[in-house]
C-alpha positions as CSV (number, residue, x, y, z in Angstrom):
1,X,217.8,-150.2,204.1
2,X,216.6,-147.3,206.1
3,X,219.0,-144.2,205.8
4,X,220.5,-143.5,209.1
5,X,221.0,-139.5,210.0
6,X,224.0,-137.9,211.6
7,X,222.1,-135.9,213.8
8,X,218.0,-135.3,214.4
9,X,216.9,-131.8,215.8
10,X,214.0,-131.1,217.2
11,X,213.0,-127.4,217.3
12,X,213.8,-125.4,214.6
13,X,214.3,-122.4,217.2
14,X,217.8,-120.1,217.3
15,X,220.0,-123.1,218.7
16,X,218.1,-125.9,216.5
17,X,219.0,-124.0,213.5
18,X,222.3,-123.2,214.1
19,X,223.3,-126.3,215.0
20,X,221.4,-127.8,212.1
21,X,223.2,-126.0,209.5
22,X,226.3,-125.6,210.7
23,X,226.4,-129.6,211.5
24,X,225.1,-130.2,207.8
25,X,227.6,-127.6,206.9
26,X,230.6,-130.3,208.0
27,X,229.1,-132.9,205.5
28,X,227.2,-134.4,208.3
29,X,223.1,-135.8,207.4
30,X,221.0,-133.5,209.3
31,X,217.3,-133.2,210.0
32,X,215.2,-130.7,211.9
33,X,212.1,-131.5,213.0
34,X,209.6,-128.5,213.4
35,X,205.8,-128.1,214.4
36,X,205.5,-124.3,214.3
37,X,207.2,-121.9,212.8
38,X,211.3,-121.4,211.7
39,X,213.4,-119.4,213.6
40,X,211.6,-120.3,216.6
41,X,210.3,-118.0,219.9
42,X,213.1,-115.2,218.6
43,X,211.9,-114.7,214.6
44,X,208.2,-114.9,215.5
45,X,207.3,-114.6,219.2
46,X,210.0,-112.6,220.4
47,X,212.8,-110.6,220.3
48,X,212.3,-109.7,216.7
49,X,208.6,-108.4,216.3
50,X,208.6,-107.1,220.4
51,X,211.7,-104.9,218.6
52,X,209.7,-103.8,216.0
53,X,206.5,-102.5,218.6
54,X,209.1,-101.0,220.9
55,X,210.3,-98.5,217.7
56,X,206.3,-98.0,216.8
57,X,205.8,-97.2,220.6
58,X,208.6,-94.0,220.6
59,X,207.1,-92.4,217.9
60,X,204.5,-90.6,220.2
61,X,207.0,-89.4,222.5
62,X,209.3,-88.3,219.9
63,X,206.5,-86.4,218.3
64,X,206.1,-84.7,221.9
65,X,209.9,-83.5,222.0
66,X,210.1,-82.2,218.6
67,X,208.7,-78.6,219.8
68,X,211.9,-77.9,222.0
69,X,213.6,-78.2,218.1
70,X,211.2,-76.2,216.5
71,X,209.0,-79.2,215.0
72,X,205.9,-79.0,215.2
73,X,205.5,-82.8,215.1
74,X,201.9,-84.3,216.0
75,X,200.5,-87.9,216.1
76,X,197.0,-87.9,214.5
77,X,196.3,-92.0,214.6
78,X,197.5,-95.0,215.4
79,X,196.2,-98.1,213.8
80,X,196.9,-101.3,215.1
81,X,196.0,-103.4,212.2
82,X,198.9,-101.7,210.1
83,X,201.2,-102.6,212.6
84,X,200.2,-106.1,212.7
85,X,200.5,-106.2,209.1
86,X,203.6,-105.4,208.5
87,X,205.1,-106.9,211.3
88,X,204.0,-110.5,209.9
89,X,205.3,-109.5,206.5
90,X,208.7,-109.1,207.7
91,X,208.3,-111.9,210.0
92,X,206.8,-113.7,206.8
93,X,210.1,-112.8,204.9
94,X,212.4,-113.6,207.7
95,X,210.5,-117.7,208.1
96,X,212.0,-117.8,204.3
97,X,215.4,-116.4,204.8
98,X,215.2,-119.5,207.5
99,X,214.1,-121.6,205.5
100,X,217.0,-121.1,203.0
101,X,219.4,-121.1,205.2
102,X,218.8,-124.5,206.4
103,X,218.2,-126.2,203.2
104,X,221.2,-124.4,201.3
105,X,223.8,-126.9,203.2
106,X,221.9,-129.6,203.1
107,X,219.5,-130.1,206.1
108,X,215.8,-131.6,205.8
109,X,213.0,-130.1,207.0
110,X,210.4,-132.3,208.8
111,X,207.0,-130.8,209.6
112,X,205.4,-132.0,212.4
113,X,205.7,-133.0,216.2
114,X,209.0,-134.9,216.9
115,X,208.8,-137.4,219.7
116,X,212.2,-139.3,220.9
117,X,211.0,-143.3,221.0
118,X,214.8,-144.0,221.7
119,X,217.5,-143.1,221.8
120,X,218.4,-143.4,218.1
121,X,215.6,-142.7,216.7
122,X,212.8,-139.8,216.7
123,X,208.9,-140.2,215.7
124,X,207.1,-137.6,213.4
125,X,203.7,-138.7,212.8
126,X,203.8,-142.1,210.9
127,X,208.0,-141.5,209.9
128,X,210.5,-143.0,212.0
129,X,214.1,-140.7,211.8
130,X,217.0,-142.9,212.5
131,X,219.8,-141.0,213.8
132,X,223.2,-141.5,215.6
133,X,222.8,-138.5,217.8
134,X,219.5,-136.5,218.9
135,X,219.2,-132.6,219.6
136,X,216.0,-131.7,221.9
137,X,216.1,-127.4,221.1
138,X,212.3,-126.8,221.9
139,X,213.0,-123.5,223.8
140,X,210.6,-122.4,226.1
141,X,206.4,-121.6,225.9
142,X,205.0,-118.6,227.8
143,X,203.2,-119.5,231.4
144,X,200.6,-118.7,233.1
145,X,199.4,-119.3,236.6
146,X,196.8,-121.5,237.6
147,X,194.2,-118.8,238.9
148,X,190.5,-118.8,238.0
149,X,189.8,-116.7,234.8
150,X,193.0,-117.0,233.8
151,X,192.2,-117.9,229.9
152,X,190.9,-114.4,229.6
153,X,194.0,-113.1,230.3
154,X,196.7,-113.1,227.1
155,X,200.5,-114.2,227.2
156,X,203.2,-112.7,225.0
157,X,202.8,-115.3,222.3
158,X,198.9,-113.5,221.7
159,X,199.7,-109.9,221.9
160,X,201.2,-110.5,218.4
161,X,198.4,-111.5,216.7
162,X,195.8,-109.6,219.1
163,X,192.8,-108.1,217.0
164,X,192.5,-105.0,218.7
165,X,194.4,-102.3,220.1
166,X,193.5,-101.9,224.0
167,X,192.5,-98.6,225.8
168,X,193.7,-99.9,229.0
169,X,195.7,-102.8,229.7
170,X,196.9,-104.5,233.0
171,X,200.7,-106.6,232.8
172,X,201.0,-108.9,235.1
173,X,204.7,-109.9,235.9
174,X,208.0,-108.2,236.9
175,X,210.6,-109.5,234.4
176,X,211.8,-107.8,231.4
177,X,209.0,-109.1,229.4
178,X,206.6,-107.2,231.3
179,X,208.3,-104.3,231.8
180,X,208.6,-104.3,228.1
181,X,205.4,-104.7,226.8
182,X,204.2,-102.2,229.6
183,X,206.4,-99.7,228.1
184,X,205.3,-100.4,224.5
185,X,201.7,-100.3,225.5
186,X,202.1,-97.1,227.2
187,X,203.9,-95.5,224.3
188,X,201.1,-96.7,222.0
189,X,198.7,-95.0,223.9
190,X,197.0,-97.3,226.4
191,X,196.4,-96.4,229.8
192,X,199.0,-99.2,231.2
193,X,199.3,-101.0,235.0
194,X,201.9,-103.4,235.6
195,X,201.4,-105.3,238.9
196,X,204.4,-107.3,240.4
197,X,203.8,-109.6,243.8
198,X,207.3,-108.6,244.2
199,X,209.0,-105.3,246.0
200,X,210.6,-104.4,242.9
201,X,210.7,-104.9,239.1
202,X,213.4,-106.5,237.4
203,X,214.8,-108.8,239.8
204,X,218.1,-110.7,239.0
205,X,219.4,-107.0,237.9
206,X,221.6,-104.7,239.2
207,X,219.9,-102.9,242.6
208,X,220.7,-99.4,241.7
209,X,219.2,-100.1,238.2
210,X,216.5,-101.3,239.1
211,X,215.6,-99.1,241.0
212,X,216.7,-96.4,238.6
213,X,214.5,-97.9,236.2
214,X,211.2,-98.3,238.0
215,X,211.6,-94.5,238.5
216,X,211.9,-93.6,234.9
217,X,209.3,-96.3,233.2
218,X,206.8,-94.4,236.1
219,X,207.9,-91.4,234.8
220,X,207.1,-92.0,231.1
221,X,203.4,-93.5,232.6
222,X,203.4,-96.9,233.1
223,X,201.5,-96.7,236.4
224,X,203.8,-99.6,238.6
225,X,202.2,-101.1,241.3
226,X,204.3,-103.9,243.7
227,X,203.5,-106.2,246.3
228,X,199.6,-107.1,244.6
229,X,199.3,-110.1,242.7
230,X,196.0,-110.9,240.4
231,X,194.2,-113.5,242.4
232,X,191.2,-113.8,240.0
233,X,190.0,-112.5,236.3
234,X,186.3,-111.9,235.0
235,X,184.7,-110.6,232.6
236,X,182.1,-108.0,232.7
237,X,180.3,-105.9,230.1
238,X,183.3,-106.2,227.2
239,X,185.9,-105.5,230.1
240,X,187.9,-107.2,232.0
241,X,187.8,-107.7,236.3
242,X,191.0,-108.2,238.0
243,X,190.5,-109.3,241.4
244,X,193.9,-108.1,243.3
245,X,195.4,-110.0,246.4
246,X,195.1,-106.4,248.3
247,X,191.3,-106.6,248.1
248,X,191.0,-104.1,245.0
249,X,190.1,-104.5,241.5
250,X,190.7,-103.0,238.3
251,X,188.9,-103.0,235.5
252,X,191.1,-103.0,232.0
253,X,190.1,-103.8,228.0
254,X,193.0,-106.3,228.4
255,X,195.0,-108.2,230.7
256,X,198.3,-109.6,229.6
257,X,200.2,-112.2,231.7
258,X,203.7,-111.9,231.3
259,X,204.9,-114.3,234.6
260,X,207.9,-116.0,233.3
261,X,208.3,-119.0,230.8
262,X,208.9,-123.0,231.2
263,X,210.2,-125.5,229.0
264,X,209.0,-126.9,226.3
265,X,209.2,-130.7,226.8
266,X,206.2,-131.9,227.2
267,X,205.0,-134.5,224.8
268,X,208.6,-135.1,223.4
269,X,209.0,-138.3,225.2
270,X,211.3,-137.8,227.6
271,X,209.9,-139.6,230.5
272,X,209.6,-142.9,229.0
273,X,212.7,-142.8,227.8
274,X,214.4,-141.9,231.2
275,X,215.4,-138.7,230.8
276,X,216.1,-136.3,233.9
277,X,214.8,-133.3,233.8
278,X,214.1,-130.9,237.1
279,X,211.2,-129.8,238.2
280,X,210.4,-126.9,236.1
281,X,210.4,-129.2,233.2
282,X,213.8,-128.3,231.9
283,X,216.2,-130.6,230.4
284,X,219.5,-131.8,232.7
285,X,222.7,-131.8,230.4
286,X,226.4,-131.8,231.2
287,X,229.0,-128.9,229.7
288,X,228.8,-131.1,226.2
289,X,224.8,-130.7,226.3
290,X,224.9,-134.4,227.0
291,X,221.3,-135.6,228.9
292,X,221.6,-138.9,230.9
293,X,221.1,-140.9,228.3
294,X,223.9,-141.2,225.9
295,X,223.3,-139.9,222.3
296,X,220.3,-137.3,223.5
297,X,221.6,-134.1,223.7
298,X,219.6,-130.6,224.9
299,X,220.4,-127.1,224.4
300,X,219.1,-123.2,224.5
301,X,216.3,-122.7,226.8
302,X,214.9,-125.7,227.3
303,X,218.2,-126.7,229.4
304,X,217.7,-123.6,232.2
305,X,220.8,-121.4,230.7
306,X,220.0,-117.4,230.3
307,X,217.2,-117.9,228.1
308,X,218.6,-115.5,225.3
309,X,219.1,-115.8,221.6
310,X,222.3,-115.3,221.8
311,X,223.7,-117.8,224.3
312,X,221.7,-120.5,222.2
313,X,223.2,-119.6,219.3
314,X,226.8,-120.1,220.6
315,X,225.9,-123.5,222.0
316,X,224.9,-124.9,219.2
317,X,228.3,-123.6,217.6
318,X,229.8,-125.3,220.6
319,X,227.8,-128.3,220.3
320,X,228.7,-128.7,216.4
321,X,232.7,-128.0,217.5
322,X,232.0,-131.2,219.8
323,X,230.2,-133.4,217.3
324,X,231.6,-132.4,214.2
325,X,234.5,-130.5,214.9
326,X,237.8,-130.1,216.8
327,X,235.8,-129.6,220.0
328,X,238.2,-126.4,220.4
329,X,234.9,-124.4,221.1
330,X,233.6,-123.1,224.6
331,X,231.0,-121.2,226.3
332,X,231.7,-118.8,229.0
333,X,228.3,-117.8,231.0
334,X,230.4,-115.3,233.0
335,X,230.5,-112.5,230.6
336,X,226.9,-111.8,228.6
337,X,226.1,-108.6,227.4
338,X,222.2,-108.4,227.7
339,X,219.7,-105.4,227.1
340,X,216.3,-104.7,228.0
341,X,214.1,-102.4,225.8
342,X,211.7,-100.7,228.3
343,X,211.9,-97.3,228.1
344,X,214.5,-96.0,228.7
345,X,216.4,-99.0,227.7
346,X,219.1,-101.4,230.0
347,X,222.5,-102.5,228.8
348,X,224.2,-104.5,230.8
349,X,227.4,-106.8,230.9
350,X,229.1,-109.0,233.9
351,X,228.4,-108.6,237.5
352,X,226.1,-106.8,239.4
353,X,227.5,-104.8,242.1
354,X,225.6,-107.3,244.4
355,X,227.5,-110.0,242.7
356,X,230.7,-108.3,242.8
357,X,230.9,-106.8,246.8
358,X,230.0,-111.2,247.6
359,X,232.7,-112.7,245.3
360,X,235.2,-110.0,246.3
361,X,234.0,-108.3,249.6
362,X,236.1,-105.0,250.3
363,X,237.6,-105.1,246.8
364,X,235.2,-103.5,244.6
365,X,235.2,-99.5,243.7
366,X,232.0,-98.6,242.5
367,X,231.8,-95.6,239.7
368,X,228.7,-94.3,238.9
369,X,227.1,-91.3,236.5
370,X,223.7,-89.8,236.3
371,X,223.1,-87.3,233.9
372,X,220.1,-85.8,231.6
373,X,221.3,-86.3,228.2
374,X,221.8,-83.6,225.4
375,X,219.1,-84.3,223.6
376,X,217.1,-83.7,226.8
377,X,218.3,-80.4,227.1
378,X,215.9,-79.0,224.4
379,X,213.5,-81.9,223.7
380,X,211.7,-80.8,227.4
381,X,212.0,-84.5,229.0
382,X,213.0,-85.4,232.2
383,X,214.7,-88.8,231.7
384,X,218.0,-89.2,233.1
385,X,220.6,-91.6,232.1
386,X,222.7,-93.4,234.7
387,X,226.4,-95.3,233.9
388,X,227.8,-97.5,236.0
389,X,231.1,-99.7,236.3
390,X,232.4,-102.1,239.1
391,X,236.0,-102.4,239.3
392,X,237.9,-104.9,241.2
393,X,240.5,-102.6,243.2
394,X,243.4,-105.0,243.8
395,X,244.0,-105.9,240.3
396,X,241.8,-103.1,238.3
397,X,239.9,-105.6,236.3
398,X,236.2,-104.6,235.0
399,X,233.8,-106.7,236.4
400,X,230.8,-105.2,234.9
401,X,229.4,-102.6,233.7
402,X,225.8,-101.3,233.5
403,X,224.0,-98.3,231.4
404,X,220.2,-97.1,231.7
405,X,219.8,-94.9,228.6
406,X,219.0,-94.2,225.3
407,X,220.5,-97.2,222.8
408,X,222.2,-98.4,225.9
409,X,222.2,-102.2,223.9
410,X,224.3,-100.7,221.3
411,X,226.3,-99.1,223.8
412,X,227.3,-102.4,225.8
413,X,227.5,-103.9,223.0
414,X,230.8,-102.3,222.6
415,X,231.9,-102.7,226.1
416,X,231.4,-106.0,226.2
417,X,234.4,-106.8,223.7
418,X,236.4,-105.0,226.1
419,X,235.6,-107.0,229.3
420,X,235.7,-110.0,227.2
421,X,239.7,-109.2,226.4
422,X,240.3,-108.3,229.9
423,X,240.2,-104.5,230.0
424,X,241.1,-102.9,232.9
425,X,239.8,-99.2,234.7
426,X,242.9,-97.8,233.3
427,X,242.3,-98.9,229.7
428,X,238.8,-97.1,230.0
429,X,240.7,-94.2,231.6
430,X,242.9,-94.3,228.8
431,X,240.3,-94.0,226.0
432,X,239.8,-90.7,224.0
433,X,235.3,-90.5,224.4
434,X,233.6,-89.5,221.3
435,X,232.1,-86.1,222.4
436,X,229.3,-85.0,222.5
437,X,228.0,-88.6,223.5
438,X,226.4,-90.1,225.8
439,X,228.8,-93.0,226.0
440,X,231.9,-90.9,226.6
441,X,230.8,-90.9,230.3
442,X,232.8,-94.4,230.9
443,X,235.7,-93.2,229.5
444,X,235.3,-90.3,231.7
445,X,234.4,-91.4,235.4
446,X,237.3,-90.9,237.2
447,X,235.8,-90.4,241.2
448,X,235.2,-93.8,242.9
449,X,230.9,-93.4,243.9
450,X,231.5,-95.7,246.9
451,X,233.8,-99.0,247.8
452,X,232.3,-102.2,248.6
């Protein structure tokens, strides 16, 4: 008699895994299903190595401000290869620490492409998983638009594995991706363009920090250009032509399409078995991760929430409370701290002030404060810093708070827990600031910058 599983993931990405282990962790029959690599776009694609190149990309500049201290500090190479390197052997020993983690309660790894035949049972290769529940956690795959040339162009999957380090280098795209790997490219050395069709980077972000930020990521030499899209790529004597949507062209070693990211479901079934998805390809599932049909369940990115480590993680906690559990578990989507690391970095937690003045017009006091930091003071840098809270005024609630700035992740971080109890203007107020620090400035803004 064929064994039947508890539960069947497919994608052994940051919400496959979680919710594979903890599940087998309840006594339940797990099996995850995986075609790639553990730990998913995160461990090996993503936030992890990009992490890693952003810390190699500040050496330069660090090396530049060391003179105002009395270093003399100097750069004299850069290989990429070495780089590389050790990037894959951490990522190496970080696929293992996955792999332990999943088999130490119990789960089964499954090599291979999984592919839902019904809704009880899931295909890999010539094996047929019987299952009571299935878990689609595929995540998301990089995309790139349909314009002639476009395969000579990379997408932030290749850039970790590229061969060589680029002179010049053109990013296509206005998310924090781009503005990303535009910022570690620059600080690496390449001569660095990052084209956006829109009016400004960064869009779903703060207004005043965004444009804060295209201000200082011009400043450190990423040369920004808006409103041009790439229309056309060839290739021309070892370099490549971008043919712009203004008429112009640049010529670049590399071009590197960072335009946003879709779903991963193709090939998984779905169709045939009747499950709705929208347009974009992503997977439609109810507040239990529930799709249409009953026993297939979908979360992380593949299911169009804030595509962030994170947030997957915590569903699949919820989704394991649900299965396996008390179902006492909950996500909130209201309050999640996020950063970006261009340079200088974004912290950010709650609403926008855009967000805030239309779900509470005439009740929002706005403080703000933009400063050069300490360390500035000597190091001979211009970059500024800029704090931000929104407060609603009737009540004195937090609704958000914002940072551009050195470790400004780390920062929020912190702030977040405070929003997420409730905290009030007046409990910030009440705060003794560590000094001398950069984030002792939202314990200390006391003058309202404007009320909307």
């Amino acid at each position: 008699m064929t064994e039947v599983y508890d539960l069947v993931v497919i994608g052994a990405g940051s919400g496959g895994v979680r919710a594979s282990r903890m599940a087998a962790a309840t006594g339940a029959k797990v099996a995850v299903v995986e075609d790639m690599f553990l730990g998913g776009t995160c461990v090996n694609v993503g936030c992890v190595p990009k992490k890693l190149f952003v810390y190699a990309s500040q050496y330069r500049e660090q090396a530049a401000q060391a003179a105002g201290f009395g270093v003399d500090a100097h750069i004299n190479n850069f290989d990429w290869a070495t780089l590389r390197t050790n990037k894959d052997n951490e990522i190496n020993r970080l696929n293992g620490i996955y792999k332990n983690v999943l088999e130490g309660p119990g789960v089964e790894i499954v090599t291979g492409k999984g592919e839902v035949v019904s809704p009880t049972q899931v295909r890999v290769g010539d094996r047929l998983l019987d299952t009571k529940r299935i878990l689609i956690a595929t995540g998301g795959w990089p995309f790139k638009p349909d314009i002639p040339g476009a395969e000579l162009a990379m997408d932030s999957n290749d850039v970790f594995a590229m061969e060589s380090f680029p002179q010049s280098i053109v990013v296509v795209g206005g998310g924090y991706i781009a503005v990303e790997f535009a910022g570690i490219f620059n600080g690496l050395g390449a001569h660095t363009q990052l084209l956006y069709r829109g009016d400004r980077i960064l869009r779903g972000f703060d207004e005043e920090v965004r444009s804060f930020v295209s201000e200082e990521v011009a400043k450190a030499g990423v040369q920004i250009r808006t409103q041009v899209d790439v229309v056309r790529i060839e290739e021309s004597q070892g370099k490549k032509i971008c043919h712009l949507s203004d008429d112009s062209t640049i010529s670049c070693d590399m071009v590197m399409m960072a335009t946003g990211r879709t779903a991963k479901t193709a090939g998984l079934g779905l169709e045939a078995l009747g499950v709705e998805t929208r347009k974009d390809g992503s997977i439609i599932a109810d507040e239990r991760f529930e799709t249409n049909v009953k026993g297939v369940f979908a979360l992380g990115d593949v299911i169009g929430t804030p595509a962030l480590t994170p947030v997957a993680l915590e569903q699949g906690m919820v989704f394991v409370s649900q299965q396996f559990g008390d179902g006492s578990r909950s996500i909130n989507y209201d309050l999640i701290p996020t950063a970006v690391f261009c340079q200088p970095n974004i912290g950010t937690v709650g609403l926008t002030e855009e967000q805030a003045s239309e779900q509470y017009p005439g009740d929002v006091d706005v403080y703000t404060s933009e400063f050069r930091a300490l360390k500035h003071t000597l190091s001979g840098s211009t970059e500024r810093t800029l704090m931000k809270l929104l407060v609603r005024r009737s009540d004195d609630k937090v609704l958000g708070a914002h940072m551009v700035g050195e470790e400004s992740g780390e920062i929020i971080q912190g702030i977040a827990v405070a929003l997420q109890a409730g905290a009030t203007k007046a409990h910030f107020d009440s705060t003794l600031g560590i000094h001398p620090t950069g984030a002792e400035e939202f314990v200390t803004m006391r003058s309202v910058t404007r009320a909307v």
